[in-house]
C-alpha positions, -999 to +999 in steps of 0.1 A: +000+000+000+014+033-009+011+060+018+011+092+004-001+126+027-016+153+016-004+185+041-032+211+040-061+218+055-095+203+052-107+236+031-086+235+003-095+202-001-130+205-004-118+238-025-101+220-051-127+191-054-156+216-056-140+221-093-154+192-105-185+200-121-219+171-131-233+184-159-272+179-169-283+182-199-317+183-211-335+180-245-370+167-264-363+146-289-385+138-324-410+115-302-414+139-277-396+125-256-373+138-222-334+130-225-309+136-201-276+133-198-258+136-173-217+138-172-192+146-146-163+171-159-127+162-159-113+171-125-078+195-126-048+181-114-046+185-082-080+170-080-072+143-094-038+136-072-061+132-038-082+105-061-050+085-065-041+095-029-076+078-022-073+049-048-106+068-060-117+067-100-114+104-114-150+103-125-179+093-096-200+078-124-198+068-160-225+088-184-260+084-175-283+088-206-323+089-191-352+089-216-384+099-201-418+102-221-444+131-210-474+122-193 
């Protein structure tokens, strides 16, 4: 196991990972029907160093495509 620190405080921490954006998208398509997508952004470097830190993936989820018809 690899045991790497990370020497700041607890608020630049959450200040570097509140970088990382999700992403919603929302359309109609021909059928009149919802989609959404949803997407994570990629996170900046020094994001994604505590994810390795944390043997964390760089991205929370893979894309999630939702397709909803109106009632």
């Amino acid at each position: 196991m690899n045991h790497q620190g990370e020497n700041c405080y607890w608020t630049e921490i959450v200040r570097r990972m509140s970088t990382q954006k999700l992403l919603t998208t929302e359309a109609y398509n021909a059928l009149d029907e919802r989609v959404e997508l949803r997407q994570c952004s990629e996170p900046i470097l020094s994001s994604a160093a505590i994810y390795d830190k944390l043997l964390y993936r760089h991205y929370p989820f893979r894309e999630i495509k939702i397709c909803t018809t109106q009632t």
